[in-house]
ZATIFI-675699 format. One line per field, with one value per residue: residue number from 1; x, z negated, y of N, C-alpha, C in turn; residue in three letters. Coordinates in nm, 3 decimals. Atoms other than C-alpha are relative to their C-alpha. Layout:
residues N
baza (NUM_...)
n.xx (X_...)
n.zz (Z_...)
n.yy (Y_...)
ca.xx (X_...)
ca.zz (Z_...)
ca.yy (Y_...)
c.xx (X_...)
c.zz (Z_...)
c.yy (Y_...)
fise (ALA_...)
***
This chain:
residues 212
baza (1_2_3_4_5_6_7_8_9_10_11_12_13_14_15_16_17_18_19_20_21_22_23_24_25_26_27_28_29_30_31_32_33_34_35_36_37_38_39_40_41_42_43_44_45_46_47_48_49_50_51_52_53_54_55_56_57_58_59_60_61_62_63_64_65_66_67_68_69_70_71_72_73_74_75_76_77_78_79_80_81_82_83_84_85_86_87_88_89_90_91_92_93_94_95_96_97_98_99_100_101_102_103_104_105_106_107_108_109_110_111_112_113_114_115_116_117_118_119_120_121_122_123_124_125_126_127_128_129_130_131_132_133_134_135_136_137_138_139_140_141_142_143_144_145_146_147_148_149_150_151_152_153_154_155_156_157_158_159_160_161_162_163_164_165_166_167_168_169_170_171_172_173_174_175_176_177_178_179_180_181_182_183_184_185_186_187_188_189_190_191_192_193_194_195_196_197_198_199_200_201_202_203_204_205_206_207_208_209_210_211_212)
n.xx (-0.001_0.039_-0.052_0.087_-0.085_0.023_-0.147_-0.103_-0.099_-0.128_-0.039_0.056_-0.109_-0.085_0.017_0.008_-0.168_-0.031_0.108_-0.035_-0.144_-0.030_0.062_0.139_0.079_0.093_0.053_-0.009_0.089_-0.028_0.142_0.043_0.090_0.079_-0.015_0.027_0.180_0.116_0.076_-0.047_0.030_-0.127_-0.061_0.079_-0.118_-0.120_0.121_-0.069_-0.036_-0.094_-0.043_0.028_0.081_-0.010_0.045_-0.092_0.015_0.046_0.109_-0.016_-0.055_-0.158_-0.002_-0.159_-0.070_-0.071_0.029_0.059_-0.095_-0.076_-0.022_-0.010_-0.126_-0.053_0.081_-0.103_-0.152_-0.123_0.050_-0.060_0.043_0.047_-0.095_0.016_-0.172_-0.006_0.086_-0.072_-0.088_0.030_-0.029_0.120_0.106_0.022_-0.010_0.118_0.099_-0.012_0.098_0.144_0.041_-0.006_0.129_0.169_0.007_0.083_0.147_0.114_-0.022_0.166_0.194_0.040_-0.015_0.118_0.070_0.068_-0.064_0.058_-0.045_-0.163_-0.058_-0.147_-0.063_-0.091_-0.132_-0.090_-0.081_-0.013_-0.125_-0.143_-0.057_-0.084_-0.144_-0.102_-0.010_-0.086_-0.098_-0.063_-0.078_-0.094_-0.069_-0.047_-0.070_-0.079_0.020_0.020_0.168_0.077_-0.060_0.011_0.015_0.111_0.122_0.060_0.102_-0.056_-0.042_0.121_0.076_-0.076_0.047_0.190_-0.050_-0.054_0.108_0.087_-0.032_0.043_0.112_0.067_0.117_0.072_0.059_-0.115_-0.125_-0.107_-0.086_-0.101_-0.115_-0.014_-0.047_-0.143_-0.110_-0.004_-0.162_-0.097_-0.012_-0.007_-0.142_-0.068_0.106_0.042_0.149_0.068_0.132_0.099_0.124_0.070_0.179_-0.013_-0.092_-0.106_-0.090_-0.122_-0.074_-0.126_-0.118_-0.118_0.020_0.126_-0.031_0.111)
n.zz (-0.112_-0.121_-0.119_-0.120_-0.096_-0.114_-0.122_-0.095_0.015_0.119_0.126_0.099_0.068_0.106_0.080_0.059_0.053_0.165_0.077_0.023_0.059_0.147_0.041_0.046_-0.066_0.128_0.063_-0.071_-0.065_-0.174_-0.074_-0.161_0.022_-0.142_-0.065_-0.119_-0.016_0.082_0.113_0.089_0.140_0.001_0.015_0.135_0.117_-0.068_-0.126_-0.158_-0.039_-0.053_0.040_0.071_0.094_0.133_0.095_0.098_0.133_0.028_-0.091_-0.113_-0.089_-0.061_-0.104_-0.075_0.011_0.076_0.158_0.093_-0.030_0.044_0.088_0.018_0.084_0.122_0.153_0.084_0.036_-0.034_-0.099_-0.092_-0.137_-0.002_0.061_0.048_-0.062_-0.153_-0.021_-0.019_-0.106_-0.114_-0.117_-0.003_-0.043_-0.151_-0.032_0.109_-0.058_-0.173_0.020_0.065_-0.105_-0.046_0.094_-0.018_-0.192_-0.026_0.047_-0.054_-0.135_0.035_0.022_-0.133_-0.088_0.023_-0.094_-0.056_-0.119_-0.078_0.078_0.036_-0.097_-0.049_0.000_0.221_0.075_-0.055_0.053_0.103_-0.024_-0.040_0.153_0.060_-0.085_0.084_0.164_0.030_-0.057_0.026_0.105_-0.018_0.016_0.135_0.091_0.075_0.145_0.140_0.078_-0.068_0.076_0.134_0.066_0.053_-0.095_-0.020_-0.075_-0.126_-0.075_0.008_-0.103_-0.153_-0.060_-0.073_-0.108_-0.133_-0.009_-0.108_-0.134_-0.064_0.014_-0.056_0.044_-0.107_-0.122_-0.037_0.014_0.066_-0.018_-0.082_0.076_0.087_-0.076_0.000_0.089_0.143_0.028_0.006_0.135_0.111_0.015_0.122_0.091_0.110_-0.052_0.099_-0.033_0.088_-0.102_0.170_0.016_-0.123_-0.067_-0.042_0.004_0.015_0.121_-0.089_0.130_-0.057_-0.118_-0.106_-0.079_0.063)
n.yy (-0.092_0.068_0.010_0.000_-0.012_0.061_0.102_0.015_-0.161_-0.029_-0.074_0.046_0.089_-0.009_-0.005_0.166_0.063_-0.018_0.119_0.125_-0.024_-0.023_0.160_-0.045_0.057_-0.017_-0.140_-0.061_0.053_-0.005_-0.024_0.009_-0.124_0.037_-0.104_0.022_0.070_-0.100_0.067_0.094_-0.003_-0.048_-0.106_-0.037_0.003_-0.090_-0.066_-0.001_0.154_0.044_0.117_0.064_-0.113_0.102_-0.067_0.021_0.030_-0.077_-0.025_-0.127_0.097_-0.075_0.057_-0.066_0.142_-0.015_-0.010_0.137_0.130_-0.091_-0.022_0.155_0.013_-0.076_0.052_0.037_-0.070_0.030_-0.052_0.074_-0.063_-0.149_-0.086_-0.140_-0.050_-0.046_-0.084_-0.144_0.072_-0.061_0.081_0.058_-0.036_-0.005_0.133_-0.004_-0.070_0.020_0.166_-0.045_-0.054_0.139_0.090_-0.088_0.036_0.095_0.015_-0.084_0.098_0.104_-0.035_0.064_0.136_0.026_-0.026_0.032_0.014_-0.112_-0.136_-0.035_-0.131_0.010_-0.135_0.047_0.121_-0.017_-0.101_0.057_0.105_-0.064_-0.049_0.127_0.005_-0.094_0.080_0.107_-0.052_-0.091_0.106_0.138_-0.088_-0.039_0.113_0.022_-0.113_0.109_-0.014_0.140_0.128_0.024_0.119_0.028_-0.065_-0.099_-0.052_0.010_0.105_0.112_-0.042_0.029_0.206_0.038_-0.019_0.055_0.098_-0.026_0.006_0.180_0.053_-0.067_0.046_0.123_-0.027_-0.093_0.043_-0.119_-0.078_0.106_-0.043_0.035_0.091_0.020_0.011_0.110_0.089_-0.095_-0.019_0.029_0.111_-0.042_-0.051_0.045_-0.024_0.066_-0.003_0.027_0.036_-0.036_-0.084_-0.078_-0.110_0.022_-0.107_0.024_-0.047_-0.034_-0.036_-0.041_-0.090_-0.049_0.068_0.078)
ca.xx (-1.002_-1.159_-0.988_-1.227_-1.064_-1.121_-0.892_-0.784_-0.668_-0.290_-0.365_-0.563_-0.313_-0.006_-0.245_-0.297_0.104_0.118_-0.145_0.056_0.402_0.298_0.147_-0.201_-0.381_-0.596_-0.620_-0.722_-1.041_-0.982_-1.380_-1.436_-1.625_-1.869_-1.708_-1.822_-2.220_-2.509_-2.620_-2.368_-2.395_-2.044_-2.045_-2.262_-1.930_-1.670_-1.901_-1.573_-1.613_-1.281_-1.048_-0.857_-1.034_-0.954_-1.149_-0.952_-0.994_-1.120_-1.409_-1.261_-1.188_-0.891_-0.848_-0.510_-0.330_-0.053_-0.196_-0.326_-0.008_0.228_-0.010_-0.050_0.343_0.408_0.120_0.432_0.668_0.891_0.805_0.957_0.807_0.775_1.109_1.047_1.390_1.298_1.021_1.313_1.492_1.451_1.613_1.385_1.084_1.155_1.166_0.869_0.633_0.754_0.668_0.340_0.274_0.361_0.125_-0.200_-0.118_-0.176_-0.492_-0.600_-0.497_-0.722_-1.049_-1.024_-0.951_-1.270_-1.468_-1.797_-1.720_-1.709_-1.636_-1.239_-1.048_-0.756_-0.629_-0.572_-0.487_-0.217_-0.107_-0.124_0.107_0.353_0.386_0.440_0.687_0.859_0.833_1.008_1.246_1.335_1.375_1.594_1.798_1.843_1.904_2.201_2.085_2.135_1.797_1.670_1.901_1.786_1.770_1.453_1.127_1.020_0.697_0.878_0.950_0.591_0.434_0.662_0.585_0.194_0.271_0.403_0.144_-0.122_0.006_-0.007_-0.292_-0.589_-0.970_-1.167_-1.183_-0.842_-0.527_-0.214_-0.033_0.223_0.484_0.415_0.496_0.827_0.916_0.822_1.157_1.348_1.289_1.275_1.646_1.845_1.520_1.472_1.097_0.882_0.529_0.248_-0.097_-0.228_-0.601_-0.561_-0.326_-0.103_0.148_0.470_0.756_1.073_1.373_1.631_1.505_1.233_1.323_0.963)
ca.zz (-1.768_-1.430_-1.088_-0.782_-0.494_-0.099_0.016_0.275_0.159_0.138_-0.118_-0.299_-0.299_-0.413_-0.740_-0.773_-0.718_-1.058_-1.218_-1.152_-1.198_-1.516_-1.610_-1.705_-1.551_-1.920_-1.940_-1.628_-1.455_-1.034_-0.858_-0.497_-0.435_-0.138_0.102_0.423_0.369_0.319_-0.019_-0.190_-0.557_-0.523_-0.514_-0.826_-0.971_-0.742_-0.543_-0.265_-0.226_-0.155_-0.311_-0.493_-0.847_-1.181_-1.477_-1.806_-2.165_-2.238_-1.935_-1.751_-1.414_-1.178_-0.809_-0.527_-0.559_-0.681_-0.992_-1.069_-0.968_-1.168_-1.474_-1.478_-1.516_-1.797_-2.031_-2.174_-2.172_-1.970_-1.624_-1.334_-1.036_-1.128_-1.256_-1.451_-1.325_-0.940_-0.966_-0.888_-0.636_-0.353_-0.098_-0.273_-0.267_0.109_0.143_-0.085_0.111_0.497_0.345_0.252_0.543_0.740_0.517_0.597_1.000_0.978_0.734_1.054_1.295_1.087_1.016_1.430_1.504_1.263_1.475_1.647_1.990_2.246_1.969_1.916_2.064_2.276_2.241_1.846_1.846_2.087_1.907_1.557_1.726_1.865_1.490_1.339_1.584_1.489_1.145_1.140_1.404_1.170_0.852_1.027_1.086_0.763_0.617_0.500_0.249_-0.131_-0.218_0.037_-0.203_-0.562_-0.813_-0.908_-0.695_-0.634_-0.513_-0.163_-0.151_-0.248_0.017_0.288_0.246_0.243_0.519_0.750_0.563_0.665_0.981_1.008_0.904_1.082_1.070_1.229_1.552_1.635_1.701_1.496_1.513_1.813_1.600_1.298_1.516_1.576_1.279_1.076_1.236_1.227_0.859_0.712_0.751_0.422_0.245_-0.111_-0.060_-0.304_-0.180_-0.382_-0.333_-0.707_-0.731_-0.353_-0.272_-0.036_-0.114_-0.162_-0.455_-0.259_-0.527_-0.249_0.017_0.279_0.474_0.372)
ca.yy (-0.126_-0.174_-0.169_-0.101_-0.201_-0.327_-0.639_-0.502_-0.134_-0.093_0.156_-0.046_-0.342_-0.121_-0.087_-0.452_-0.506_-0.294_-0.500_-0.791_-0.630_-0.507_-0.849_-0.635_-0.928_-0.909_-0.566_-0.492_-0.616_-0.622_-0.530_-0.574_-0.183_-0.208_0.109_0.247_0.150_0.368_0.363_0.154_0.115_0.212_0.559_0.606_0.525_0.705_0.949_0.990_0.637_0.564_0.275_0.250_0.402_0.292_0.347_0.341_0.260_0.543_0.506_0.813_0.715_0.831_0.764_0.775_0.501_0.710_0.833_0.469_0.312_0.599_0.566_0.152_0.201_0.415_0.211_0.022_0.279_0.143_0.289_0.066_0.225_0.575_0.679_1.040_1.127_1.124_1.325_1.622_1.341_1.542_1.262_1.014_1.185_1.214_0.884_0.809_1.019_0.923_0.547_0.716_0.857_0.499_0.373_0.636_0.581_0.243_0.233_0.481_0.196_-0.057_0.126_0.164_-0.163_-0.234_-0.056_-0.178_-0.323_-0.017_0.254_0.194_0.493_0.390_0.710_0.656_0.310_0.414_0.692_0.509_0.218_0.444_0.644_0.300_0.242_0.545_0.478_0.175_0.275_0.555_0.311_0.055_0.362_0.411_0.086_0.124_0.439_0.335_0.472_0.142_-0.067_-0.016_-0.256_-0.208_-0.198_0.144_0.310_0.395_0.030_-0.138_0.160_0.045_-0.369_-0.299_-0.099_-0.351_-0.629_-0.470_-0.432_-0.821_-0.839_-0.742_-0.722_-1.058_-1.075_-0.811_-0.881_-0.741_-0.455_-0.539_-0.286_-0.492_-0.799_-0.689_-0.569_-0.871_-1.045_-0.733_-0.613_-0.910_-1.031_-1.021_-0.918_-1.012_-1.080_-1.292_-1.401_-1.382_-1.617_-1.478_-1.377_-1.327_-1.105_-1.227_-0.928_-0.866_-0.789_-0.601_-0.598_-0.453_-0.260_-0.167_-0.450_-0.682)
c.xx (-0.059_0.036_-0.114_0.083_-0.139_0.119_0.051_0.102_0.156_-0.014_-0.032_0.096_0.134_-0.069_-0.015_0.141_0.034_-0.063_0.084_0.154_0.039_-0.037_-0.109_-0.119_-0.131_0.002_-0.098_-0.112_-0.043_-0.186_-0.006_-0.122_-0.034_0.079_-0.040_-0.152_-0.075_-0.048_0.077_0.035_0.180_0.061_-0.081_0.126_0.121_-0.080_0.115_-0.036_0.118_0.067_0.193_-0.061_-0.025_-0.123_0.076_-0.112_-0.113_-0.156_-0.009_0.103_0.098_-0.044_0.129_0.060_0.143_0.068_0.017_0.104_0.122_-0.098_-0.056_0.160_0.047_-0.103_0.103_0.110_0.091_-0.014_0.110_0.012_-0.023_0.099_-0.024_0.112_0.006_-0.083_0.082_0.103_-0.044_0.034_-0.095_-0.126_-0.048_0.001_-0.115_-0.134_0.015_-0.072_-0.165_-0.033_0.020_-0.100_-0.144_0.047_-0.048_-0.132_-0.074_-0.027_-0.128_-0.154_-0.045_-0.030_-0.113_-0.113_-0.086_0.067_-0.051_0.015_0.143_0.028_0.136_0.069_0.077_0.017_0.130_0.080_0.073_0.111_0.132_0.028_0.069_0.145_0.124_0.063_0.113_0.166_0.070_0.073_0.077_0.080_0.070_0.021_0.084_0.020_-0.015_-0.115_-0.082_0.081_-0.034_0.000_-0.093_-0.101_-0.032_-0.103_0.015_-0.026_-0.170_-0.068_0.034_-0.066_-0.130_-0.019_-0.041_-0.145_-0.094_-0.065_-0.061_-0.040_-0.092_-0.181_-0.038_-0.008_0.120_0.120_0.141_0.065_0.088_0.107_0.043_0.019_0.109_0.084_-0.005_0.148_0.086_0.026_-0.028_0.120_0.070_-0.075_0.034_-0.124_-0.036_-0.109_-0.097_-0.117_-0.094_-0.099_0.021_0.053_0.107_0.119_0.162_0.088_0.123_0.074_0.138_-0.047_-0.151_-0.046_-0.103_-0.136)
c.zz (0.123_0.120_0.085_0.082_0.161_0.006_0.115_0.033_-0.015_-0.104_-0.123_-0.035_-0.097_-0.170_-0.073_-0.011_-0.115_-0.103_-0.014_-0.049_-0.145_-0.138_-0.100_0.073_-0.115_-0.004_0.120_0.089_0.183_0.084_0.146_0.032_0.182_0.045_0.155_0.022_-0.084_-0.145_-0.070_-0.142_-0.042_-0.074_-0.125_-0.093_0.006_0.110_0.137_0.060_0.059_-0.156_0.054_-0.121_-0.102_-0.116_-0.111_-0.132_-0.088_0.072_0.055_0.102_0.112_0.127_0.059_-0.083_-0.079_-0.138_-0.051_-0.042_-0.120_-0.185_-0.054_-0.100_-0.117_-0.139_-0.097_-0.019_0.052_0.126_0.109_0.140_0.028_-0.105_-0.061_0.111_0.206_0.045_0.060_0.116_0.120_0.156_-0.010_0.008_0.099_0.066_-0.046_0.121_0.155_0.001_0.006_0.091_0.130_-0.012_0.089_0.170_0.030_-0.050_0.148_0.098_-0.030_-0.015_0.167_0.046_-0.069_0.019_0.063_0.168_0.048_-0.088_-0.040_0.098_0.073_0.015_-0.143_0.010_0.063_-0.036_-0.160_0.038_0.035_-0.131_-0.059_0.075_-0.003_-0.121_0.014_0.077_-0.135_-0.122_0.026_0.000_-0.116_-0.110_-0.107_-0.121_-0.061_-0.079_0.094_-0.082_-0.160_-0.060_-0.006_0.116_-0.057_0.088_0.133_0.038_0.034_0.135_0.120_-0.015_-0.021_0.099_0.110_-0.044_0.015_0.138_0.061_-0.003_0.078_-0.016_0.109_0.127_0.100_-0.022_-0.116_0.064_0.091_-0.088_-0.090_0.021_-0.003_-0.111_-0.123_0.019_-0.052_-0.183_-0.097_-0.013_-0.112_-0.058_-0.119_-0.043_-0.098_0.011_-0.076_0.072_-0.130_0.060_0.143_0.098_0.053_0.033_-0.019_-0.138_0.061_-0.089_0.055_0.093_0.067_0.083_-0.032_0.025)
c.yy (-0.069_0.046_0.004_0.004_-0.001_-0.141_0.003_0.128_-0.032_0.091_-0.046_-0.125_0.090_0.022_-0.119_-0.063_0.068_-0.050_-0.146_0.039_0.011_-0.073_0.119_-0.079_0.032_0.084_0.052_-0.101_0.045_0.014_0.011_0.106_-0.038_0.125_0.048_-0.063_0.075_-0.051_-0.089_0.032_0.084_0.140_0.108_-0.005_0.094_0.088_0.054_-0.165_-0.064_-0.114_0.031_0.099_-0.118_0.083_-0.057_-0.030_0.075_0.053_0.127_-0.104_0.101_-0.038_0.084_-0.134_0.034_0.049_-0.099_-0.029_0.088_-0.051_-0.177_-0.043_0.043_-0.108_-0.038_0.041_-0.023_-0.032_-0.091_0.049_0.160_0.067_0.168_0.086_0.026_0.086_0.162_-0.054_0.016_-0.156_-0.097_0.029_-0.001_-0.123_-0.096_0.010_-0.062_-0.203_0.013_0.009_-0.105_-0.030_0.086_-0.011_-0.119_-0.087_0.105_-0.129_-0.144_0.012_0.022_-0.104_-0.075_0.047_-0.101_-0.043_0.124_0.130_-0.002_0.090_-0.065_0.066_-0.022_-0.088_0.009_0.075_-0.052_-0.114_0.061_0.120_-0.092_-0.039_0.069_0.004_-0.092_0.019_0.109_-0.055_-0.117_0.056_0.029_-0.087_-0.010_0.119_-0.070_0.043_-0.143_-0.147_-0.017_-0.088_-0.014_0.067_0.126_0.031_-0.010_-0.164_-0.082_0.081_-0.053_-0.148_0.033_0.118_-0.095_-0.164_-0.002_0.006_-0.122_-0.025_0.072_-0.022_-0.113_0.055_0.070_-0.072_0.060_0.090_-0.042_0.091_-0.090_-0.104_0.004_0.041_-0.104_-0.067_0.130_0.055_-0.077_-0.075_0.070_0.026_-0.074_-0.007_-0.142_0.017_-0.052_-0.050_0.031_0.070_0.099_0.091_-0.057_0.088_-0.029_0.052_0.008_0.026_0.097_0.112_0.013_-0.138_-0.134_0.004)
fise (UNK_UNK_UNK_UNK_UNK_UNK_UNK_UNK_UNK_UNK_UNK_UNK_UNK_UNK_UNK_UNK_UNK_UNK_UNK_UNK_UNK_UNK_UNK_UNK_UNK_UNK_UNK_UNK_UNK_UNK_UNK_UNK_UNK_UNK_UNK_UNK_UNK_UNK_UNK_UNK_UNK_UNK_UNK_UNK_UNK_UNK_UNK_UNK_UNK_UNK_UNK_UNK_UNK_UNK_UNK_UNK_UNK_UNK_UNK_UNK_UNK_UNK_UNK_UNK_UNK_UNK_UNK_UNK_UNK_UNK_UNK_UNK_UNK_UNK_UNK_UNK_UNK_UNK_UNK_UNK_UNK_UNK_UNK_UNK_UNK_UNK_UNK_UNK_UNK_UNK_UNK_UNK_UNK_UNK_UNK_UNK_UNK_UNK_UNK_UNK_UNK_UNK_UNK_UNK_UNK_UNK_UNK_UNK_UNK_UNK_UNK_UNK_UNK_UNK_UNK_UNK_UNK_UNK_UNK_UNK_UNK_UNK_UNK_UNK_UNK_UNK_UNK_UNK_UNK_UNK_UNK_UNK_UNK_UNK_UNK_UNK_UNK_UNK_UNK_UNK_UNK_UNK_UNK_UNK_UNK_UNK_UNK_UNK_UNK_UNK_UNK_UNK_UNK_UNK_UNK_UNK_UNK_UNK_UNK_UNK_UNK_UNK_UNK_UNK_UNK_UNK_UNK_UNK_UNK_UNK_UNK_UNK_UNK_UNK_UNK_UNK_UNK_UNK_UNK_UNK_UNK_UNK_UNK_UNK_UNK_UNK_UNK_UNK_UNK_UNK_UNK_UNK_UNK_UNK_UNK_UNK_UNK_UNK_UNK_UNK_UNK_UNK_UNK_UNK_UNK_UNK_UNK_UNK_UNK_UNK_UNK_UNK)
***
């Protein structure tokens, strides 16, 4: 199979944290897809040109991070991240999606802040910092819900830590996120957090909570 990513998508990392979760390092061939450039050989393959976008076994190819990432898990039958059973878990779902939606605020906050000098909006990065802000505000809030305690990493959880590692990260030249500043002390006390430096991904593996 072949993985088309970016390195610096969160959507494209949570597909590479199921690549590594689901130890499909051998099955599963990781591609660095040019995006965002006229003419890239890219979109002969994925004509949205977006990332992430698997192609399978079968050389039909998928894209959404939460197809990939939903059907990475099931290959071995023994689905980790994509419980069958929550698909009708109304509280989790809602919890799922508000991670999700974390997540797509601050991929808006980075493709600004990789902006040409003189074309970032200070209008959107201002608006994108004060969502995140909310965001997190709203999940510290909620801490102590036992859908933020599972045993087992869930979707919710991997969207939320590339989330906030995104956050910290930023393109050359830009500073970070100042949200994702404060909540690196704040959500990562008590964490159960396990840092990966594998085939580049300095990601994360959250076993407890949001809090990563």
């Amino acid at each position: 199979m072949k993985l088309y990513v970016t390195l610096t998508s969160p959507y494209a990392r949570l597909a590479r944290i199921l690549v590594l979760e689901k130890a499909l390092e051998d099955r599963v061939e990781i591609i660095a897809a040019k995006t965002r450039a006229a003419d890239s050989p890219y979109y002969q393959i994925n004509p949205s040109g977006r990332v992430p976008y698997l192609i399978d076994d079968s050389s039909v190819g998928m894209e959404d991070s939460q197809l990939i990432c939903a059907y990475l898990d099931s290959l071995d039958g023994k689905p980790r991240f994509h419980d069958p059973r929550r698909q009708t878990d109304w509280a989790y779902q809602r919890l799922e999606f508000a991670a999700r939606n974390m997540c797509e605020g601050i991929c808006v906050w980075l493709r600004e802040m990789a902006r040409p000098a003189g074309e970032c909006s200070p209008t959107a990065l201002a608006h994108e910092v004060a969502r995140a802000q909310r965001m997190a505000d709203e999940f510290e809030r909620r801490i102590a819900d036992p859908l933020m305690h599972e045993g087992s990493m869930l979707h919710a959880n991997a969207a939320s830590a590339t989330s906030l590692l995104a956050a910290r990260s930023s393109p050359p030249g830009c500073a970070p996120c100042p949200t994702a500043l404060q909540c690196k002390g704040r959500h990562h006390r008590d964490a159960n957090v396990c840092f990966w430096h594998k085939a580049d991904i300095p990601t994360l593996s959250i076993n407890v909570c949001f809090r990563g």
